[in-house]
Every structure is written in structure tokens, then in C-alpha cells.
N, C-alpha and C positions, 0 to 999 in steps of 0.2 A: 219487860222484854224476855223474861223468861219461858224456855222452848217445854212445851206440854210433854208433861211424864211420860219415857217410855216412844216418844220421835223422835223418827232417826233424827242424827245433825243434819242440817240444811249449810249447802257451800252455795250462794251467789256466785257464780262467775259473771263479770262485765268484758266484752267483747264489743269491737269495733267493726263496720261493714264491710271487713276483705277478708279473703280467703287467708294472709297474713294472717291474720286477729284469731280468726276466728275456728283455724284448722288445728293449728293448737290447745286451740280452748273445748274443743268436741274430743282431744286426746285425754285431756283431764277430764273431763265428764263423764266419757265411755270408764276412767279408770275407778270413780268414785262413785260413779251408781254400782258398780259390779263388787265397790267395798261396802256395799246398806247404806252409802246416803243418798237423800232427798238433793238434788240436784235443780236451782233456776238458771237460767239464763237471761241475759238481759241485754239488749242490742236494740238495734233500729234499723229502718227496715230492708237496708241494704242488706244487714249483718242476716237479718231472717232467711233471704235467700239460700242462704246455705247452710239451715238446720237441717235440712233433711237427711245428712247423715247421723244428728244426732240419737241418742238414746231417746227412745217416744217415750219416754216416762220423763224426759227432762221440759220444765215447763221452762216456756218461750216468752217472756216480757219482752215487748217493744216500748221505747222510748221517743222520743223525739229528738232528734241529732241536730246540736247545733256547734257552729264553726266561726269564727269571725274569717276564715278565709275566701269564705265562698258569698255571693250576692252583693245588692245595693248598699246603700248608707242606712236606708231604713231597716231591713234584711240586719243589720249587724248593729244598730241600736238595740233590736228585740233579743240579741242572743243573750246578755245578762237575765234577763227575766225569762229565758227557756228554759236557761240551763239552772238559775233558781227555782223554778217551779218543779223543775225533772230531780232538784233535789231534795226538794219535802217530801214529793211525791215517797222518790225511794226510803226519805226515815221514816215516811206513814210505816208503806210495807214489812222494814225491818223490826219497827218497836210493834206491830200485830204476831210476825216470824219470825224470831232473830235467828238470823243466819252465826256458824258460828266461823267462817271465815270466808271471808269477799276477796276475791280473785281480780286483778284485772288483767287484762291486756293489751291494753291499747289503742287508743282511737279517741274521738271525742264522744262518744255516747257511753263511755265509761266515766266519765266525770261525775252525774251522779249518782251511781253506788259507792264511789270510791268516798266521796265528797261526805255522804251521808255515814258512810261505815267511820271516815274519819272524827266526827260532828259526835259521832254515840261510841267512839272507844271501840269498835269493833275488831278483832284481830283482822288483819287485812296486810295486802302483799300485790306485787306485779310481776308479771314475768313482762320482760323484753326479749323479742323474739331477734331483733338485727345488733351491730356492733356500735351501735349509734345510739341513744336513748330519742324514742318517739316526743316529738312535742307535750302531750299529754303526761306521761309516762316520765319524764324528768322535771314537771312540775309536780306533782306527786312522789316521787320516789324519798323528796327526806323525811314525808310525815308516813311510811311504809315500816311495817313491822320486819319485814323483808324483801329482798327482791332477786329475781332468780334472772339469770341471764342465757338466752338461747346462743350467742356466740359469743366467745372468749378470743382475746378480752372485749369488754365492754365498755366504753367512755362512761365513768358515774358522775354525777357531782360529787363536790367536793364533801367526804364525811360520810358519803354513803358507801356502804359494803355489798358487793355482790356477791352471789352464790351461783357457779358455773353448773347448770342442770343440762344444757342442751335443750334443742327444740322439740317438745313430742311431736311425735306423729301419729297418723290415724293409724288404728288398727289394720285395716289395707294394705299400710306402708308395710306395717310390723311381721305382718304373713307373709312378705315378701323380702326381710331382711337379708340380707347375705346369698339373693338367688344365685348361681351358679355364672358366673359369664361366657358366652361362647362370644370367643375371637372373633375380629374379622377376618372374613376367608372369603373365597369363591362359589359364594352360596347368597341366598337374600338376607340382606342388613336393614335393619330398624334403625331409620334416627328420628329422632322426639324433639321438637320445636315447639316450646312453650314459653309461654311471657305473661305478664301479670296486664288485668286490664289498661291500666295506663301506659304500658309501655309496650301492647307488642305491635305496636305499629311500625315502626324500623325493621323488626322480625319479620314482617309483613311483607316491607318494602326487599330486603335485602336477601334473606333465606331462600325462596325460588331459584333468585336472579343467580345464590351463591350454589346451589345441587345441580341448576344447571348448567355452569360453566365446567365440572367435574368432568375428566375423562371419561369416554363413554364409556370404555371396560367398566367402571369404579359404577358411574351413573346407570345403567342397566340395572345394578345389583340391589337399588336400592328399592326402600318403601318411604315413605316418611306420613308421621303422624304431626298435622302443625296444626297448633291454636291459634286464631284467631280472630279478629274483631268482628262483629254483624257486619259492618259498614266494609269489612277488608274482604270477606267472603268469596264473594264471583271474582274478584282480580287475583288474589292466591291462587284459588281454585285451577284459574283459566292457565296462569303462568304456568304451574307444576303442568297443567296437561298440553300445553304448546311445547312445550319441551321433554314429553313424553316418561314422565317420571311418575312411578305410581307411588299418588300420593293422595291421603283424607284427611281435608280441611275441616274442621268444626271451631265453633266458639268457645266451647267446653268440652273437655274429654273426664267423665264419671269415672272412667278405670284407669287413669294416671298411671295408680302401681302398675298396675298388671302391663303398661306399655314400656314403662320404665326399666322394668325387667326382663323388658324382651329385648329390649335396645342396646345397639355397637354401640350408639353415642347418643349425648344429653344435649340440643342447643338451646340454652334459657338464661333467662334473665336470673338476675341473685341474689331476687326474693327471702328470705329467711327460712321459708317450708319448704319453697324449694332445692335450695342447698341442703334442707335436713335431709327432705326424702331422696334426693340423689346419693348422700352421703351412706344413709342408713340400710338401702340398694346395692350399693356399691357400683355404679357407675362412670367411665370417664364422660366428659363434659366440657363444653366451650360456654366460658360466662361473658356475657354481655352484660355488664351492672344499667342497670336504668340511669343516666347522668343527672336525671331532674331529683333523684331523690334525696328526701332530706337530711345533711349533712352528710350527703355522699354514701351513707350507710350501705347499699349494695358493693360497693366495692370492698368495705368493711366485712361484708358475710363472704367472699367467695374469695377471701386472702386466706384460710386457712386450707381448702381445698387444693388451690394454686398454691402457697410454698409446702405443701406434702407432696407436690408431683401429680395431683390427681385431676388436676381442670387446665385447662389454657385462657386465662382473662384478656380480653379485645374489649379496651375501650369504646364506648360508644362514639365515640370524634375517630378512633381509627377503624371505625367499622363499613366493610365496602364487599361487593360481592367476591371480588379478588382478593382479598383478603381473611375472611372466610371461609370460600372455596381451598386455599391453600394450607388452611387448620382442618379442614374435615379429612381430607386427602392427606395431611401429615398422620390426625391417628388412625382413618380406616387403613392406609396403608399400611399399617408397623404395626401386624397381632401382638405379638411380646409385647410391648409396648405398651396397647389399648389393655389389654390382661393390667399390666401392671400399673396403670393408672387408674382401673376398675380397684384394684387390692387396695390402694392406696386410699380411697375415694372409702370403702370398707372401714379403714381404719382412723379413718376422721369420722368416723358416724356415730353417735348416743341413741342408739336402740332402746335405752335406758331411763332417757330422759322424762317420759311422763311418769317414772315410777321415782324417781327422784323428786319429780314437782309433788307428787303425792305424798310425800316423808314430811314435805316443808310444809304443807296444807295441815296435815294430820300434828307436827310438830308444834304448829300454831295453836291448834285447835285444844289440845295437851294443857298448853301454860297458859292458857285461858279460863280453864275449869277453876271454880272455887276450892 
């Protein structure tokens, strides 16, 4: 298993198919190609989707994803033998390249790198990105050499110890950290409506209905950028412009940061990347946590923003257009205010954090040498 004289180390990272998993995991990569190593990645095929921002020198292994949550009886007979063959598979690859430390992050198509770095001794670790441990992610974490935690605190099992790193973010985020905030005033105001695939269909239904009930003084001034779904598209679209509010609907917005830092105000789900990169911006923000998620963990990620003063949390059972109409209209009305829930929002942020995850990688990698 030993790595040929004179090659850089090679770091595996394992990444799961969401933006979650996997925006993170392109934070550590951009920051370990740029220290001389050999960088893989390893996902499936959802997770592929969104290498493109990675580093084109970081090579792209796809897996085959399997889940006992999803399909028939026959469909979840075959996942033992999926996810057995996805983990020879990967010790072929490691005992050909040994990696000197495998990363995960979450998901099920991180099962085997983890599984096989486990099987060969490999130094190996997770980061969790939410305040919840991921299904995968806390079956794994007692046989982890360590495990880094994207929100503090973090629920461990019992015996295991975390390390508070915060959640990186892309470099995008990081060129835009601490942008400057301009107040709401009597000028045009940016709000940012985003939600992760699964959940922004409430966002969908309810966002419109809630800019367009605003005072029309308030409503004139606005722009708004909202994500979402293929299927939601023409009925967004139509509502913003029945109600005469300029506003661009897409499915995906590429320059996040850059809207992020243009914006009075944040409406989004609370996501774990998402609350990084609002955090690390310094924006104020209305959270909507996703209620389906597991073990409640969005509401978990956007508790630290909300008790520092920097977000307003609306449960998803009290979310109405009346009732986010009258949270967008509490902070565009009050500059002081939105200022000071932006500082705040600053001061809950780890700008830092992929350089922290890179101590623990490199840490690893250290007390591994003979």
C-alpha cells in the first residue's frame, strides 16, 4: 500500500449527492490542491453534478449510491451487495494508491471509502456539516480517527469527541466575506429566496404570495432573486409578475455569493452551507428550517444565528404569507436594525473553517508516518 517515492499524498474525500455534502467538500479540496496534494473525489452521480466548481486537476470517481430508503423490496434486497461490492471496489483502489487520509462527508455513497479506509487502517475522519449527526455520519463516527463539527454543538454519540471547525465555504464565499452592508433605505433592495432541493417548494408556494402583500411604498423598492424548482418555475415566475415585483426566478443561481452580498435580506432554508455562507457574508436572514429533516437538524443549524440576534426563525407549521410579510417589513423597515443583525450574522461566521479542517487532515496525516 505503500505511496511511490517522491508523490504528492493523495486525500480521498467521500461526498454525498447535495450541495450540503458536497460544497464543503470542494472547500477542502480547493484548499489541499493549493498545499501539493493529489486530490480524488468520490461520489455518485447526483454528487457529480456539482463538481464543476471543483479544482480540474481533482479526479472525479463515481460510485453507485445505495440507500434502503428509497425503492421496492427487491430494490432494498440488492443494497447489501451494492454497497459490498462499492466496498472492495474502493480497497482495490486504495491498496493500488494509498490515500493518506479519507475524508468524509456524508451521505450514502460515502459508505465505501469510509468502510474500506476503515477494513485497511487507513487514517480517516468526518466532518458533519448540521447540529444533528447524518444517518451515515453517526454510524461511522466511533470507528473515526476524528470528527470535525460544522455547527456547535453537535449531538455525538456517546464516547465520541468533536472538534468545532465550522463549515468551509467556497472560495466565492471567502472573497466576499465581511462585504460591506448597505442599510435598507429609499433606494432598491435585494432579497434572496433560496431553499435546498427538497424543500423549496413551501418557499415556492408562500414567498410571492408573502412580497406581495408588502406595502406598496416597501414593494416598489424591491428586486428579488428566488430559487426554485423546474416544476415551480412558470407559477413563481407568473405570481412575482401579477403582482408587479421585479423579480428572477431560476432553479439555480451560480453566483450565490455575489447575490448574497448584494442583499437587505436572506429568505432560506437552514441548510448547513447555507447558514455558513450567510453567516460568513454577514447577512440578516429569515429561517425557515425544512420540518422533514432528519432529526430536526435545520432548526439545530439556525439556533446559533437566532440567539446572537442575527436571523428570525418561522417554523415551517407557522409559516403563512401574513406572516412573513410582516418579518420582511419588521427588518427592511428598521436600518439600525438590519445593520445590526447583518454585524451580528458576521460575528457568528468561521471564515476559517476550511483552514481548520486542513490542520486536522494534515494532523492526521503527521501521526500516520512511520
Amino acid at each position: 500500500m505503500a505511496r511511490p517515492s517522491g508523490q504528492a499524498p493523495l486525500l480521498l474525500i467521500a461526498a454525498g449527492g447535495t450541495g450540503g455534502h458536497m460544497f464543503p467538500a470542494q472547500a477542502l479540496a480547493e484548499a489541499m490542491v493549493r498545499r501539493g496534494w493529489r486530490v480524488r473525489l468520490s461520489t455518485d452521480s447526483r454528487g457529480a453534478r456539482y463538481t464543476g466548481g471543483f479544482p480540474h486537476v481533482v479526479e472525479v470517481v463515481q460510485v453507485a449510491s445505495a440507500t434502503f430508503a428509497r425503492g421496492g423490496a427487491p430494490a432494498k434486497a440488492a443494497v447489501p451487495f451494492r454497497i459490498a461490492g462499492g466496498v472492495l471496489s474502493a480497497m482495490r483502489a486504495m491498496l493500488a494508491d494509498r490515500p493518506a487520509v479519507v475524508v468524509g462527508f456524508g451521505g450514502y455513497p460515502t459508505i465505501p471509502a469510509l468502510a474500506a479506509a476503515t477494513l485497511l487502517g487507513l487514517p480517516r475522519m468526518i466532518h458533519e456539516q448540521n447540529g444533528v449527526l447524518g444517518k451515515v455520519n453517526a454510524r461511522f463516527a466511533p470507528r473515526m480517527n476524528a470528527v470535525a463539527c460544522g455547527t456547535w454543538p453537535t449531538a455525538l454519540p456517546a464516547g465520541v469527541m468533536g472538534t468545532h471547525t465550522g463549515n468551509p465555504v467556497r472560495a466565492a464565499v471567502l472573497e466576499r466575506a465581511g462585504a460591506p452592508y448597505i442599510a435598507p433605505g429609499d433606494y432598491p433592495m435585494s432579497v434572496v429566496a433560496i431553499g435546498g432541493s427538497q424543500g423549496a417548494r413551501i418557499l415556492s408556494d408562500v414567498v410571492p404570495a408573502a412580497i406581495a402583500a408588502l406595502p406598496e411604498a416597501l414593494r416598489r423598492l424591491l428586486r428579488v432573486a428566488h430559487q426554485a424548482r423546474d416544476e415551480d418555475m412558470a407559477r413563481v415566475t407568473e405570481a412575482y409578475a401579477a403582482a408587479g415585483i421585479d423579480a428572477e426566478v431560476k432553479p439555480f443561481f451560480a453566483d450565490i455569493p455575489r447575490r448574497l452580498a448584494e442583499a437587505q435580506l436572506v429568505i432560506s432554508r437552514s441548510g448547513a452551507s447555507s447558514v455558513a455562507d450567510i453567516s460568513v457574508i454577514g447577512r440578516p436572514s429569515i429561517l425557515i428550517p425544512f420540518a422533514a429533516a432528519t432529526g430536526d437538524h435545520q432548526t439545530a443549524n439556525a439556533r446559533g444565528l437566532v440567539d446572537a440576534g442575527a436571523a428570525i426563525l418561522i417554523p415551517e407549521s407557522q409559516l403563512a404569507p401574513s406572516s412573513l410579510a410582516a418579518q420582511v417589513a419588521a427588518v427592511l423597515g428598521a436600518p439600525s436594525g438590519a445593520a445590526q443583525m447583518a454585524a451580528n450574522a458576521l460575528r457568528c461566521g468561521r471564515p476559517d473553517a476550511t483552514e481548520r479542517l486542513v490542520e486536522m487532515v494534515e494532523r492526521l496525516a503527521r501521526k500516520a508516518k512511520p
